[in-house]
Backbone as CSV, one residue per row, in Angstrom:
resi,resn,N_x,N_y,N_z,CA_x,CA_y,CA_z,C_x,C_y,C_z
1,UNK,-10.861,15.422,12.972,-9.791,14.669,13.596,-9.610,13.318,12.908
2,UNK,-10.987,12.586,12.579,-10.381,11.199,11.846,-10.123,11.360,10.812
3,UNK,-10.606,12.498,10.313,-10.127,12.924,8.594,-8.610,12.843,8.540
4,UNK,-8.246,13.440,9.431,-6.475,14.103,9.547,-5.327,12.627,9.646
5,UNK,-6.672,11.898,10.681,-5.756,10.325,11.001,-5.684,9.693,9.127
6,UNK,-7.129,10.032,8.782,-7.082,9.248,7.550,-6.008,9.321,6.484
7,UNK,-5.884,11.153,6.601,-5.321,11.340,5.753,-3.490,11.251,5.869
8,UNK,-2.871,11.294,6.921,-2.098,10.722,6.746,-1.478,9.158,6.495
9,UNK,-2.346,8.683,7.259,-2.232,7.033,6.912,-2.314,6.751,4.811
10,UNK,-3.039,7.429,4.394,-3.005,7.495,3.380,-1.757,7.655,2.405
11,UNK,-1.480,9.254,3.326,0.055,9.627,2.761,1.067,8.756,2.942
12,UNK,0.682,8.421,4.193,2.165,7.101,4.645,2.289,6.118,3.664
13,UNK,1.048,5.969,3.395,1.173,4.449,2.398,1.746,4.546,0.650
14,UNK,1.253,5.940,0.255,1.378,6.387,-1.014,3.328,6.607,-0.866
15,UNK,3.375,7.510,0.341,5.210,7.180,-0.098,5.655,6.003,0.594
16,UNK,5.334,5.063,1.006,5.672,3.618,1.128,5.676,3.392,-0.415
17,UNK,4.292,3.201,-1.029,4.354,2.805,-2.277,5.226,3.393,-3.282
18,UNK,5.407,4.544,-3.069,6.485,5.149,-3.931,7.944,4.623,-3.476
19,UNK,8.239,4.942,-2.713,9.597,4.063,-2.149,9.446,2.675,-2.440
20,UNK,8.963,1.847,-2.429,8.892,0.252,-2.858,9.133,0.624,-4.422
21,UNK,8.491,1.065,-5.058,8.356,1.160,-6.710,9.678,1.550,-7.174
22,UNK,10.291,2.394,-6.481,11.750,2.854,-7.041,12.270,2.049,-6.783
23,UNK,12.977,1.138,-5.200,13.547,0.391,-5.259,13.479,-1.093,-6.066
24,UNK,12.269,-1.245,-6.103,11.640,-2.835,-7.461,12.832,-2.276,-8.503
25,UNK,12.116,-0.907,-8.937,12.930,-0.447,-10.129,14.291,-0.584,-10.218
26,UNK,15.130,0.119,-9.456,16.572,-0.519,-8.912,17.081,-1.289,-8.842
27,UNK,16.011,-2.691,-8.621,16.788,-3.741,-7.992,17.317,-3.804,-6.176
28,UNK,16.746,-3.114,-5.608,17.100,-2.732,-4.271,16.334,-3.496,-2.921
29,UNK,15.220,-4.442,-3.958,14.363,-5.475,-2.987,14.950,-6.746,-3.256
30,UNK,14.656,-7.126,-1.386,14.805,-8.383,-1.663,13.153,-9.333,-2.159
31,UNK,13.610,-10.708,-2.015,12.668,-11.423,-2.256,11.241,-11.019,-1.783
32,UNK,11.733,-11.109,-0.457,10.531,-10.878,0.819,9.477,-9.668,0.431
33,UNK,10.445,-8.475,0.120,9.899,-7.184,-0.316,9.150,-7.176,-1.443
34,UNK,9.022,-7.855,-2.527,8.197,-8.311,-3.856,7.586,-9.003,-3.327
35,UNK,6.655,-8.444,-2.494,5.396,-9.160,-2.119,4.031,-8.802,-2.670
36,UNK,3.153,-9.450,-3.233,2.143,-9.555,-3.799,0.638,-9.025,-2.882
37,UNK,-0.297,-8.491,-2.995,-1.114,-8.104,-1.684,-2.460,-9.039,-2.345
38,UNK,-3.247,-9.491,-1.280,-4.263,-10.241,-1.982,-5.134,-9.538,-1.140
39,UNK,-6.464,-10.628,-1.236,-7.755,-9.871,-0.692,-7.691,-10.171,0.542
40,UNK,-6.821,-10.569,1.274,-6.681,-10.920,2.485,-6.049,-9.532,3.510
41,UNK,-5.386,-9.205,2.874,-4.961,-7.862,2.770,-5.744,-6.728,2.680
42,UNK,-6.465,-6.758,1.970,-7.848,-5.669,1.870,-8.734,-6.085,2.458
43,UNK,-9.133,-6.554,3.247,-9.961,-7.133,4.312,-9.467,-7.056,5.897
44,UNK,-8.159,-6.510,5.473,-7.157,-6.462,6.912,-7.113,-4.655,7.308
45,UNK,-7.476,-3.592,6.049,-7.624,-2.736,6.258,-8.615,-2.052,7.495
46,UNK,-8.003,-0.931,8.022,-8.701,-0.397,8.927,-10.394,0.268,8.306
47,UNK,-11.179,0.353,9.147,-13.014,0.694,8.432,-12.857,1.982,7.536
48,UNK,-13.643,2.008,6.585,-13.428,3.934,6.069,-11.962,3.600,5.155
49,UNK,-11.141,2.695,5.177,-10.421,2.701,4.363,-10.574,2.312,3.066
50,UNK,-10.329,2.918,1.778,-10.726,2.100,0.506,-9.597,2.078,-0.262
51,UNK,-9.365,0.657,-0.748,-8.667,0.295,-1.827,-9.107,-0.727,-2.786
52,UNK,-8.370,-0.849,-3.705,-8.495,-2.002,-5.365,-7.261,-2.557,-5.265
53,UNK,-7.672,-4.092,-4.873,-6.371,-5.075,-5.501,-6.762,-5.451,-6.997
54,UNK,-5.513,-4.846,-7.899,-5.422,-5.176,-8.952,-4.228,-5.898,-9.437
55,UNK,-3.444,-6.860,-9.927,-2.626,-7.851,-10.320,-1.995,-7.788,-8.986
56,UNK,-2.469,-7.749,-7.584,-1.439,-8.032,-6.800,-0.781,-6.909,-6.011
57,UNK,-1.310,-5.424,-6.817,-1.071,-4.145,-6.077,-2.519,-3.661,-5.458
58,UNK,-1.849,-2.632,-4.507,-3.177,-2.642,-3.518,-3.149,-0.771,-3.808
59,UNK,-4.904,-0.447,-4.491,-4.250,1.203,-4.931,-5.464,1.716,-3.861
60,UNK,-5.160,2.865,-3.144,-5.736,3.662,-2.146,-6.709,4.450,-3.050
61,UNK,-7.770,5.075,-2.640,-8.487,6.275,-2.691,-9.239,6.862,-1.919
């Protein structure tokens, strides 16, 4: 059961991230939306969650 929670939260985020990346690409964000993620952010994650902030992107595994 928490596997299943995990694993969609996961998915949610990967096509979040995919949807953000196309629109950057586009031109379809605003300011607000070119937002940068710091370690403040990865520290805000739920337990059992793992990610890498690298230049400012936050990558799941």
């Amino acid at each position: 059961m928490m596997v299943d929670k995990l694993c969609a939260a996961l998915y949610s985020e990967i096509v979040t991230e995919i949807i953000l990346v196309l629109r950057k690409e586009d031109g379809w964000m605003s300011d607000q939306e070119k937002r940068e993620y710091t370690t403040d952010d990865i520290l805000a994650l739920p337990e059992g969650v793992r990610a890498e902030l690298i230049d400012g992107k936050m990558y799941f595994w």
